[in-house]
N, C-alpha and C positions, 0 to 999 in steps of 0.2 A: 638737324634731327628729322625736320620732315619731308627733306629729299632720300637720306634712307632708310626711311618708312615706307615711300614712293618704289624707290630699288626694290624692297624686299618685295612687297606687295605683285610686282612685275615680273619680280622672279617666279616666284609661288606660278604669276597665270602661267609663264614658261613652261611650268614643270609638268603644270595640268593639262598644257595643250599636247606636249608631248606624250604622257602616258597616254593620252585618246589617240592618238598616232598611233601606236605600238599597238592598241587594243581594234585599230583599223584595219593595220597592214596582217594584221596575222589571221583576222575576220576575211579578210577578203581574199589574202593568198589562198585559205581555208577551203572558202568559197570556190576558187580559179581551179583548185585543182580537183572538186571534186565535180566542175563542169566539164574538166580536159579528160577525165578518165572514164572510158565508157564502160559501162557494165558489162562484165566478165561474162560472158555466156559460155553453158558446160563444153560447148566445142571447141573453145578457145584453145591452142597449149601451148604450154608451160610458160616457151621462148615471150608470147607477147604478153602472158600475167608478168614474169620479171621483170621485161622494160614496164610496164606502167610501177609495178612498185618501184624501182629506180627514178622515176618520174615526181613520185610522192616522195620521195627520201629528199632527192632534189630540193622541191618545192619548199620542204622543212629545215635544211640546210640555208637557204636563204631566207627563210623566216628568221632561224638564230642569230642570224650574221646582224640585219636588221636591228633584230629586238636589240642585240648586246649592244649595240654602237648608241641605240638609242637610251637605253638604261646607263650607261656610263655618262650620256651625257645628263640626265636627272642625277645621276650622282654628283655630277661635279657642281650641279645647279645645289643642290641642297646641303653643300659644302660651304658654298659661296653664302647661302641665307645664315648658315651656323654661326660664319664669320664675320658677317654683318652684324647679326644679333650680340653676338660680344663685343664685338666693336662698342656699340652703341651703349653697352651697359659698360663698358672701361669711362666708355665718353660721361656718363652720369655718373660715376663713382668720381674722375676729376674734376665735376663740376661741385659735388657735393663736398669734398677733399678742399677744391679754391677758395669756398663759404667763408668768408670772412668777416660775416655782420651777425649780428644779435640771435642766439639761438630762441627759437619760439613754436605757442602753439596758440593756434586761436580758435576757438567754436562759431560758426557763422551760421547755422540752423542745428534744430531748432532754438529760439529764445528759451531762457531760464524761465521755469513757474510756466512753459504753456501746458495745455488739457490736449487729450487725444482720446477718442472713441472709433477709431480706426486702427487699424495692424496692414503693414510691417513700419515703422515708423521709421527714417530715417534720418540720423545725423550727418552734417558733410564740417567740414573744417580746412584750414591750413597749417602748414609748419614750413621751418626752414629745410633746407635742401640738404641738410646735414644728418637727416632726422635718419636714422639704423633701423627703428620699428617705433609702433604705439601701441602701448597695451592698455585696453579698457577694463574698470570693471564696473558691475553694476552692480547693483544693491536695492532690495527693498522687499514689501510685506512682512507678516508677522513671521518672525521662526517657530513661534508654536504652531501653527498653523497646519490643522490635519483635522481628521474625521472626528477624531475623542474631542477636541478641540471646540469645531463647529459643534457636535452636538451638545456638549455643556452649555455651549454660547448662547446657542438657540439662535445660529446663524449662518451668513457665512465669513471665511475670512481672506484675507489676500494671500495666497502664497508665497512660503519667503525664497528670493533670489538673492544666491551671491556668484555669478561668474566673472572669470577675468580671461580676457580674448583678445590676444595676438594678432592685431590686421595682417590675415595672411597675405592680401593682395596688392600691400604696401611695402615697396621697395626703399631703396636707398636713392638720393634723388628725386622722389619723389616730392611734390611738394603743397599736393591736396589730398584728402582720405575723405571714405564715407564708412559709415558705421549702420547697420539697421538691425533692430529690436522687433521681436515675434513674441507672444503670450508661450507659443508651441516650444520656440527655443532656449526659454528658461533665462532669457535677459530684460522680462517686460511683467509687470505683473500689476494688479489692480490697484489703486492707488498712488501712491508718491513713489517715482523711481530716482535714485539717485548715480550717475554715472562720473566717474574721473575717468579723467584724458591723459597719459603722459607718453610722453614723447622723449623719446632715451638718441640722445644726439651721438657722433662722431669722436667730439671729443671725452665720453663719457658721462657727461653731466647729462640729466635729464630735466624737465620740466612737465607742470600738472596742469590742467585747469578742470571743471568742476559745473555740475549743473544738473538742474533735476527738474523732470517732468510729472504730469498727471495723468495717470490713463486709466479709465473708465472699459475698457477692454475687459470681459469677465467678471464686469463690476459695478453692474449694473447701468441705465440710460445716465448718460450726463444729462443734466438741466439747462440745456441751451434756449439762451435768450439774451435781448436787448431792452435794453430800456434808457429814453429820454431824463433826466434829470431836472433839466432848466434849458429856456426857462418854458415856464408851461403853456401847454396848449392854451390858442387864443389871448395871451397875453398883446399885450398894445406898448408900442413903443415908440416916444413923439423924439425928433432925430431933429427936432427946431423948432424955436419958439423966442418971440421977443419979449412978452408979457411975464411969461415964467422958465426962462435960462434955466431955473434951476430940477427943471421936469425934466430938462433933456436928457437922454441917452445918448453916451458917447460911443462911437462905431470904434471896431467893428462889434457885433452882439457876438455872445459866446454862449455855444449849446456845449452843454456837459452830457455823460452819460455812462452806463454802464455794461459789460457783456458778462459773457461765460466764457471760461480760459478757454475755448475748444474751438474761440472765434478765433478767423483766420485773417478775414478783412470786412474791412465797412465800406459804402460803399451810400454815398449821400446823393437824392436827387430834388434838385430843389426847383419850383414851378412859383411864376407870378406875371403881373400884370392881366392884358384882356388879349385872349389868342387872335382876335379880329381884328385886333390895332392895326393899323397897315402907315408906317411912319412916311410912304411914299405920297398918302392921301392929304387933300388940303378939305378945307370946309369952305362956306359961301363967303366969307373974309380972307380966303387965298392963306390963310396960318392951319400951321400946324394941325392935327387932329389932337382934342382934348381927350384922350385913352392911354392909359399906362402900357407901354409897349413890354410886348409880351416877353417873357425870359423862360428859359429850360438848359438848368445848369446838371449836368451828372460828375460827380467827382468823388474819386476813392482816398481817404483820410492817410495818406503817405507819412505819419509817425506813429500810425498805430500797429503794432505788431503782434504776432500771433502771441497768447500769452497775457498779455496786455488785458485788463478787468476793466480802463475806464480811458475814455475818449474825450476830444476837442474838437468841436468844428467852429468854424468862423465864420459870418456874412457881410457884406458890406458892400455899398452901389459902384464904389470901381470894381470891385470883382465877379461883378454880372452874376452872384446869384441872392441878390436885394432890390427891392424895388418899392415904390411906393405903395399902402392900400396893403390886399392882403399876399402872404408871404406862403408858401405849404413845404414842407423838408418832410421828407420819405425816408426816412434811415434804416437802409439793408444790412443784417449782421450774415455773414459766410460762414458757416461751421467748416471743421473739418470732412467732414461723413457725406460733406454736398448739398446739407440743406441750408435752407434760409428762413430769417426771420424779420419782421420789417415793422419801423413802429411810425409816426405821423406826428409832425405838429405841426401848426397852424399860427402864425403871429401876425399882427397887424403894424403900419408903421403912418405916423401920422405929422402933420406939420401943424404947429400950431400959427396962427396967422396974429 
């Protein structure tokens, strides 16, 4: 397929170097002849006005000759792209025709239950090769929802949507879609949107799947934010002890927490030890320097997904962002809309001797 994607593409600059040919040759014969013809002065007659117009007939006579030879071969070139292009669409019709596994459909953005304070939002997915079309529809806000409405309410309220829409740009063969929702296009409305997916296969049978968003779009500021749970700031955590085993804290420590559905990712940066430790340095006893070597870990929470209302981070001294003495985690929340918000905690970790 992507050698005559290549073809075609090669042809097309063919055609276009050509037509600039044509619009050369007949600019410049243009030209040629109206340098060869000398201006006709009143005492000229007749016999040498004739030959010069005979001269320009000429000149135009092989301009056509030209042009035609060159225009037939654009024709034959843009015959040749026609037939490739079908070609190519036979070649996807028996590939989707050979489909002989499991008809399907799958949504892979957005997550179910995310928040959006931003437009045009986009959906993408997959299906099998067999798939004919996907029609969507969308659903959501009040149906009462109008002027008499709000003003009884003493409000405002979501406008109600229901379309269903045909991916026009989704063939047969095909084997991924994108779908994207506008406030302006009557498929996106404030509050809870609700969307099914089906996918009408080859063999006739179709299949659904199903998911719904939040959007804040026309619907006032979403309340974006993050916040730490556990455990809490300045909290002390003794990680060994012989006298009392039973003080200890089992690693790794586990920070909880919470966002606004309109987070996108998180985004943890954690700082410890003494930045001037230098583990290269010895002291007047030729050992070690007695200084907690410094750490600076940044790491984005890789099972949190947009959507997602509550988090997990982890620490622990094989994974370099724990260390003795005190500990600090910086937890950046990403909105959708580009902003950020960032919260702090601070733990200590201690050995009992």
């Amino acid at each position: 397929m992507s050698q005559e994607k290549n073809l075609k593409n090669l042809v097309w600059i063919l055609i276009v170097i050509i037509l600039l040919t044509v619009s050369f040759i007949v600019y410049d014969k243009v030209l040629s002849v109206d340098k060869d013809v000398t201006p006709v002065e009143p005492e000229l007659d007749t016999e040498v006005i004739e030959e010069l117009e005979e001269k320009v007939e000429e000149a135009k006579d092989e301009d056509d000759d030209e042009v035609k030879e060159l225009e037939e071969k654009v024709e034959d070139l843009e015959e040749k792209v026609e037939d490739l292009e079908e070609e190519a669409k036979e070649e996807e019709k028996e590939e989707a025709v050979a489909y002989e596994g499991e008809n399907f459909i799958n949504l892979i953005s957005p997550n179910d239950g995310a928040g959006f304070s931003t437009e045009p939002i986009e959906f993408t997915g997959e299906v099998s090769p067999n798939t004919e079309k996907i029609v969507v529809t969308a659903t959501g806000g009040n149906p009462d929802c109008n002027a008499d409405f709000e003003a009884s309410y003493g409000g405002t309220c979501a406008k109600y949507i229901n379309d269903t829409y045909t991916l026009a740009s989704f063939e047969l063969g095909d084997d991924s879609f994108i779908y994207r929702v506008k406030y302006e296009w009557d498929n996106l409305t404030g509050g809870m949107n609700n969307y099914k997916f089906t996918a009408h296969f080859d063999d006739g049978s179709s299949k659904s799947t199903e998911l719904s968003i939040e959007s804040y779009v026309n619907a006032g500021a979403i309340p974006s934010m993050i916040s730490v749970s556990s455990p809490a700031d300045g909290s002390t955590f003794i990680t060994a002890s012989q006298e009392n085993p039973d003080k200890v804290t089992q690693l790794p420590i586990k920070f909880t927490g919470s966002v606004s559905i309109n987070t996108t990712k998180i985004v943890v940066t954690a700082t410890g030890g003494d930045i001037n430790c230098d583990e290269s340095s010895l002291d007047e006893l030729n050992q070690p320097p007695f200084c907690i070597m410094y750490f600076k870990d940044i790491y984005t929470l890789k099972d949190f997904k947009h959507g997602d209302e509550s988090f997990i981070y982890r620490v622990d001294f094989k994974w370099d962002n724990l260390t003795m003495d005190k500990n600090t985690y910086t937890f950046t929340a990403h909105f959708d809309d580009g902003s950020t918000q960032s919260e702090q905690v601070t733990i200590y970790i201690e050995i009992e001797q």
